[in-house]
C-alpha positions in Angstrom: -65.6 50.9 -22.2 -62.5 49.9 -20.1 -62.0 51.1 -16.2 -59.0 53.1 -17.8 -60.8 54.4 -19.9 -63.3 55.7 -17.6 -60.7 56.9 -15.3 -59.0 59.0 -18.0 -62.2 61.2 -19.1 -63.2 61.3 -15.3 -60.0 63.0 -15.0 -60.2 65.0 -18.5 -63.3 66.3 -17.0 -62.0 67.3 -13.9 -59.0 68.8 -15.9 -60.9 71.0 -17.7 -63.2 72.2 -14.9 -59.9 73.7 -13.0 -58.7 75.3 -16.8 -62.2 77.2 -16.6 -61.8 78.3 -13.0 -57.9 78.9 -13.8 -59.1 81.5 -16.7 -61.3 83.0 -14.2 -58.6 83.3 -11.9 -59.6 81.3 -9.3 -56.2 79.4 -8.7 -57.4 77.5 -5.2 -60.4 75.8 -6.8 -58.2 75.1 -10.4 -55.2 73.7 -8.2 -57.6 71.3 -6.1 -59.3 70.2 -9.4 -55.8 69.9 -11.0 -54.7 67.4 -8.0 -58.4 65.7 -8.4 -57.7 64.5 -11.8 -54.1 63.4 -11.0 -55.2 61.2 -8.3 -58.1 59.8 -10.8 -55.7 59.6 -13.9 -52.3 61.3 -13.7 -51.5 62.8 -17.5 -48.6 65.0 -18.3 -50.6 67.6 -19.4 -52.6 68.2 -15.7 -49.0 68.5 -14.2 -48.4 70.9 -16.7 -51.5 72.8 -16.2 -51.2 72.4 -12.6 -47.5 74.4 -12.7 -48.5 76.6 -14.6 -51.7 77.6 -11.9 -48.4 77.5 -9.3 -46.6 79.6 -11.1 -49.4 82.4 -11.6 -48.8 82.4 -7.5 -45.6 83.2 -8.0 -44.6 79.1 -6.7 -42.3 78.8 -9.3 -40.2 75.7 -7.5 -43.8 73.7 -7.3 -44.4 74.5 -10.7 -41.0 73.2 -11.9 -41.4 70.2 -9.6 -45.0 69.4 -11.3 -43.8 69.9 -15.0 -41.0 67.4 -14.1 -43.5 64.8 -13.1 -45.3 65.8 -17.0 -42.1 64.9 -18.2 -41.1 61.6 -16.6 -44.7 60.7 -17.6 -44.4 61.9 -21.2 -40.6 62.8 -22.2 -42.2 64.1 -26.0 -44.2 66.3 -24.4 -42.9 69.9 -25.2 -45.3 71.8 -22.7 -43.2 71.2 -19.4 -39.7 71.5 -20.9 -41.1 75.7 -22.3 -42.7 76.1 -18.7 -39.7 75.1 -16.7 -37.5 77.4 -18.9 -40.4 80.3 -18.6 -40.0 79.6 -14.8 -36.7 80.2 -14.8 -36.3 83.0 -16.7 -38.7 84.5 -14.2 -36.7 83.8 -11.3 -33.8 85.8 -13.3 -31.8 82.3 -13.8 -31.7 82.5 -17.5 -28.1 80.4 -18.0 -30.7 77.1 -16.2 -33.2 78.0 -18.9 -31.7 77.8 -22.0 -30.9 73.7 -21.9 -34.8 73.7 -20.9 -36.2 75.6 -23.6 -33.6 73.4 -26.3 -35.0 70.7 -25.3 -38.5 72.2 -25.5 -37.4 73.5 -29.1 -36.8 69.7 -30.1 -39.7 67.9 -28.4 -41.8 65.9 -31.0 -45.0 66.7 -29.3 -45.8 70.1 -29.1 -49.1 71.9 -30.4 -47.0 75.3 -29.9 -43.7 75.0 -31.2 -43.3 78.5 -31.4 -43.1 79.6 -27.7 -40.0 78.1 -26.5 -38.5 80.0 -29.5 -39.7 83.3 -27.7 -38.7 82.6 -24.5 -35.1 81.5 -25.4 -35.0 84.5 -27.2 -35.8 86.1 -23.9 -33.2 84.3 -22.1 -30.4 84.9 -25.0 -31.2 89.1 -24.4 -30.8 88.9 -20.3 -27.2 87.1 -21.8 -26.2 89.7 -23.3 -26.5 87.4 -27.1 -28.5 90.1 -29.1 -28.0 88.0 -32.2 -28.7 84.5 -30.5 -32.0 86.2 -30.0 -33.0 87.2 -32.6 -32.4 84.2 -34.6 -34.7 82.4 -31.8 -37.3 84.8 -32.8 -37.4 84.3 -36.4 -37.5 80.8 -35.9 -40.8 81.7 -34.3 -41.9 84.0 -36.6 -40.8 81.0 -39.2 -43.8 78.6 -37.5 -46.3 80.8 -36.8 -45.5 84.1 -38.9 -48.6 85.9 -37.0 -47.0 85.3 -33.3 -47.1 88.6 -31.8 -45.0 88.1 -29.1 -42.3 87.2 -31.5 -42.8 90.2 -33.8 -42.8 92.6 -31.2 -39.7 90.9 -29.4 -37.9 91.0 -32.5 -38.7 94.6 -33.6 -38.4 96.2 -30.0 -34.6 94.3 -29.9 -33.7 95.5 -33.5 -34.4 98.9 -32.3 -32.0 98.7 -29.1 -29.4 97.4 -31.7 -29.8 100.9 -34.1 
């Protein structure tokens, strides 16, 4: 086995030792095991990760500044492009979200392809585009037709509509 390849599950390790604390909620310990593995073996998806622990601590411009380094390191990667558009969305700046969560919507890599479906449909609704929105969620519904989020999006909007 190659140093690389020993570096990278050193750091896949250490990756998903901070998910576990992460899903405990223990965001110091997950952020310090986050940066660990990125100064082992930076991947796009420990940024990601890493953002995302920011962003459960309300750090939304480190978050965004972390799934920006997942990007330059893996432009396919859909993960980063959703998160920065989620991020936005929660700071209320839904116009800057909607070319993030596009470009999440067309990224060939993406084990959830649904999601950035949802949250533009989110960000369409704070526009004032009813009808954008819902199309965004039955494209979500049309990947994964058991997506909750998407189901009850779409039903609680219809019923603002009647």
């Amino acid at each position: 086995m190659e140093e690389q390849d020993i570096m990278r599950e050193q750091a896949q390790i250490l990756t998903d030792r901070a998910q576990r604390h992460q899903m405990h909620g223990e965001l110091g310990d997950a952020i310090a095991l986050y940066r660990r593995s990125l100064a082992v073996y930076p991947t796009p998806e420990a940024h990601t990760f890493l953002g995302w622990a920011y962003s459960l601590m309300d750090r939304y411009d480190e978050a965004i500044a972390e799934c920006e380094k997942a990007i330059a390191l893996d432009p396919t990667f859909g993960n980063p492009y959703n998160d920065i558009g989620a991020y936005l969305i929660e700071m209320d700046r839904y116009e800057e979200a909607v070319p993030w969560l596009e470009r999440a919507t067309a990224a060939p890599r993406y084990d959830t392809p649904q999601f950035p479906y949802v949250n533009l449909g989110r960000a369409y609704e704070e526009l004032n585009q009813p009808y954008r929105a819902l199309a965004c969620y039955d494209r979500a519904l049309g990947i994964a037709p058991l997506y909750l989020p998407a189901t009850w999006a779409k039903w609680l909007l219809l019923s603002r509509l009647n």
